[in-house]
C-alpha positions in Angstrom: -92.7 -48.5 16.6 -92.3 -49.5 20.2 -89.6 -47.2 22.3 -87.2 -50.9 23.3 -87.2 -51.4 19.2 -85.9 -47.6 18.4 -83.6 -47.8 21.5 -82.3 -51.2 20.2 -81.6 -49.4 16.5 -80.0 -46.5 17.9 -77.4 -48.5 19.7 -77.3 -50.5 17.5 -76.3 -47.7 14.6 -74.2 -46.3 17.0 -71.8 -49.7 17.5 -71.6 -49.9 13.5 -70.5 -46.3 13.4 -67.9 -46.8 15.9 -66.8 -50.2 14.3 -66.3 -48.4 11.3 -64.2 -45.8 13.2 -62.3 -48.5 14.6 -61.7 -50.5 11.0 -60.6 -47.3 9.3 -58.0 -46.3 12.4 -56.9 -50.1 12.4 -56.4 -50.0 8.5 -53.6 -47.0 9.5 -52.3 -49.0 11.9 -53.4 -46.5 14.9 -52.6 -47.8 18.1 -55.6 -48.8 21.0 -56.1 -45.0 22.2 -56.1 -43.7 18.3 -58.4 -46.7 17.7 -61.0 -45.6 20.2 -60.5 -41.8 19.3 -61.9 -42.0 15.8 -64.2 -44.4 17.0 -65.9 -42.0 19.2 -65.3 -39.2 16.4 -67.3 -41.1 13.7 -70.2 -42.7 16.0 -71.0 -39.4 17.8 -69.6 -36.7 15.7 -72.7 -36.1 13.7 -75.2 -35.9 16.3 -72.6 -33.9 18.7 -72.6 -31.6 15.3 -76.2 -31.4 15.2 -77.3 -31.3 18.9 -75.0 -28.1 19.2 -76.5 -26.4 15.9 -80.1 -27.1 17.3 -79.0 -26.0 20.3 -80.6 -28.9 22.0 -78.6 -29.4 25.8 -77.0 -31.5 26.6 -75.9 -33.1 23.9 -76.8 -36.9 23.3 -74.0 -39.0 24.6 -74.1 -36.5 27.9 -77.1 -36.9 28.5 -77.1 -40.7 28.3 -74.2 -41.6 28.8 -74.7 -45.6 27.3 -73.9 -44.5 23.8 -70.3 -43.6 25.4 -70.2 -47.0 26.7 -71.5 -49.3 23.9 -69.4 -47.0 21.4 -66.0 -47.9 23.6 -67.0 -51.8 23.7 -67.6 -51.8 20.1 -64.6 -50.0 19.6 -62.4 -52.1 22.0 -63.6 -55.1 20.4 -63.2 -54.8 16.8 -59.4 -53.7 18.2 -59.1 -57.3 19.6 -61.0 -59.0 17.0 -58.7 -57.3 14.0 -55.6 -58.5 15.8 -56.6 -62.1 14.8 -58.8 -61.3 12.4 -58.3 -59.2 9.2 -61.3 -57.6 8.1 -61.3 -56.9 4.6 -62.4 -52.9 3.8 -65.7 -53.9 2.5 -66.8 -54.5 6.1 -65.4 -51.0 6.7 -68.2 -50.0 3.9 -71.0 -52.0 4.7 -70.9 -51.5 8.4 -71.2 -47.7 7.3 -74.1 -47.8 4.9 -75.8 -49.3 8.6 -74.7 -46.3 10.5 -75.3 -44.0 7.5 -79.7 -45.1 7.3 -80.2 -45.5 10.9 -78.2 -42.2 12.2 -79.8 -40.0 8.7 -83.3 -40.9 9.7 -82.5 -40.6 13.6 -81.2 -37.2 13.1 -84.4 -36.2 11.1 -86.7 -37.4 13.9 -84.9 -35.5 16.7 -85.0 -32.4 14.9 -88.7 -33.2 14.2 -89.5 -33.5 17.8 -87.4 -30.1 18.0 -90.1 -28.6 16.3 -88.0 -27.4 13.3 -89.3 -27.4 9.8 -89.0 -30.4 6.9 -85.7 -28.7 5.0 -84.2 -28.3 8.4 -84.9 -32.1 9.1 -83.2 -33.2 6.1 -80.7 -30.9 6.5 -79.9 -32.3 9.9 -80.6 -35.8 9.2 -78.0 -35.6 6.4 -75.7 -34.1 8.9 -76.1 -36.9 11.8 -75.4 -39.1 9.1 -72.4 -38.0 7.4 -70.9 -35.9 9.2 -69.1 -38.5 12.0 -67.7 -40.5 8.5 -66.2 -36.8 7.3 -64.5 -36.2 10.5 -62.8 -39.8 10.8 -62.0 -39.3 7.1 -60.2 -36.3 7.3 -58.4 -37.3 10.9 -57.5 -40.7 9.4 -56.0 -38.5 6.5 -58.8 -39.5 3.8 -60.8 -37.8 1.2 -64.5 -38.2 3.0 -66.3 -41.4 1.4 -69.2 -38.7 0.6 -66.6 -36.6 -1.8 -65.1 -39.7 -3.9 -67.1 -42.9 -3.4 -70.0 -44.4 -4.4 -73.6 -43.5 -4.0 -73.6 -41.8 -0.4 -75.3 -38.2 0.4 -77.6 -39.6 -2.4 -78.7 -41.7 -0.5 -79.1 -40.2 2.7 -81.1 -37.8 0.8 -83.1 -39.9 -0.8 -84.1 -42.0 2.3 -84.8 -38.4 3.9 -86.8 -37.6 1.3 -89.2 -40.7 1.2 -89.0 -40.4 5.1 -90.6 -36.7 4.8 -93.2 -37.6 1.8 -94.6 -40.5 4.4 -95.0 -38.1 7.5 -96.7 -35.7 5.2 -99.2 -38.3 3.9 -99.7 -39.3 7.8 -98.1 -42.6 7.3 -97.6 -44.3 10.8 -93.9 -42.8 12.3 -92.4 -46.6 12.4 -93.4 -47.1 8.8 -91.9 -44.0 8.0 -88.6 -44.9 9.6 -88.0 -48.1 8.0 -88.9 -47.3 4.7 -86.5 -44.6 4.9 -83.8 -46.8 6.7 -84.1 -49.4 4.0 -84.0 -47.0 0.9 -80.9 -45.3 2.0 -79.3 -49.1 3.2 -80.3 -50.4 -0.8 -78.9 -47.1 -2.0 -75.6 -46.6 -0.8 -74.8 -51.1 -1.2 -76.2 -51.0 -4.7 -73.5 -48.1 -4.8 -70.8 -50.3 -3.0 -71.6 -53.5 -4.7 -72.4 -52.5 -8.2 -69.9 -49.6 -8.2 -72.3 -47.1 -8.9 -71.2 -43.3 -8.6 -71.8 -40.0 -9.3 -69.8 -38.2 -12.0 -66.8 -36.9 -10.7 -65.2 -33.6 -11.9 -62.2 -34.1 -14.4 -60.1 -32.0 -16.2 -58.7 -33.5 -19.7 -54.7 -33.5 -20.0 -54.5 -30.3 -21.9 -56.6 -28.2 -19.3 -54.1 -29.5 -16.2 -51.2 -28.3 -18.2 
């Protein structure tokens, strides 16, 4: 895959991320600054997470600083959109189920080119991935999508997985990518769309009392 098509995707996974920052902080009525805050949190959170477990310096958005920038427009202008516009929660969702494939698979490659072995890639994939959506979760005063909703870390994993089974069989890298973007992205909407979960823990009446 040519290096203007993977820049293209990772801006582009990076303005969905924010835009889903921006939709969950405008659903609690944040103001402009709080807006852009959890924006920033949930587009470079994970990789910030990741890049300072790899130790890998500097850290992404330093050392290109145009993911700061196109996560602040993105940010800005779902603020101005969502002032005439309502967007209904399931854009919140699907917006990050795009973040969720591109950043997981990103994540994996970067730690690949670290030099760090296949659990570790996964490991760190699923972090880039989720880890931004925990953080504006919990700062938005959420339970994490990955704890309560639909298919999510499943996915991620899955797509991982697949991702890691390709490379091994020397598929070629953009082959790899997209087949691992695209099971994660039909994952986690089957899981939005059709409702699907995993089972959650319950306790019966008689066991709370």
């Amino acid at each position: 895959m040519s290096l203007s098509i993977i820049a293209f995707l990772d801006f582009f996974g990076i303005a969905v991320f924010a835009i889903s920052g921006a939709l969950t902080a405008g659903h609690k009525k944040l103001d402009v600054f709080g807006v852009m805050v959890v924006a920033l949190i949930t587009c470079l959170g994970g990789g910030t997470l990741r890049d300072l477990i790899l130790d890998s310096h500097p850290v992404v958005w330093i050392e290109n600083t145009s993911y700061l920038l196109v996560a602040i427009l993105a940010a800005f202008s779902t603020f101005v959109v969502v002032r005439v516009y309502r967007m209904p929660m399931r854009m919140l969702e699907v917006c990050d189920a795009i973040g969720l494939a591109f950043f997981t698979i990103a994540g994996m490659q970067k730690t690949q080119a670290l030099g760090y072995s296949p659990e570790i890639m996964l490991l760190m994939g699923l972090m880039t991935g989720v880890a931004g959506g925990i953080l504006r979760d919990v700062v938005c005063n959420e339970i994490p999508l990955i704890f309560h909703k639909e298919i999510y870390a499943l996915a991620a994993i899955a797509g991982g997985v697949l991702f890691l089974i390709l490379q091994y069989f020397s598929f070629d890298s953009g082959v790899s990518m997209i087949a691992g973007m695209l099971t994660i992205l039909i994952l986690r909407l089957t899981g939005i769309f059709m409702g699907l979960s995993l089972p959650a823990f319950l306790f019966s009446e008689d066991e709370r009392e």
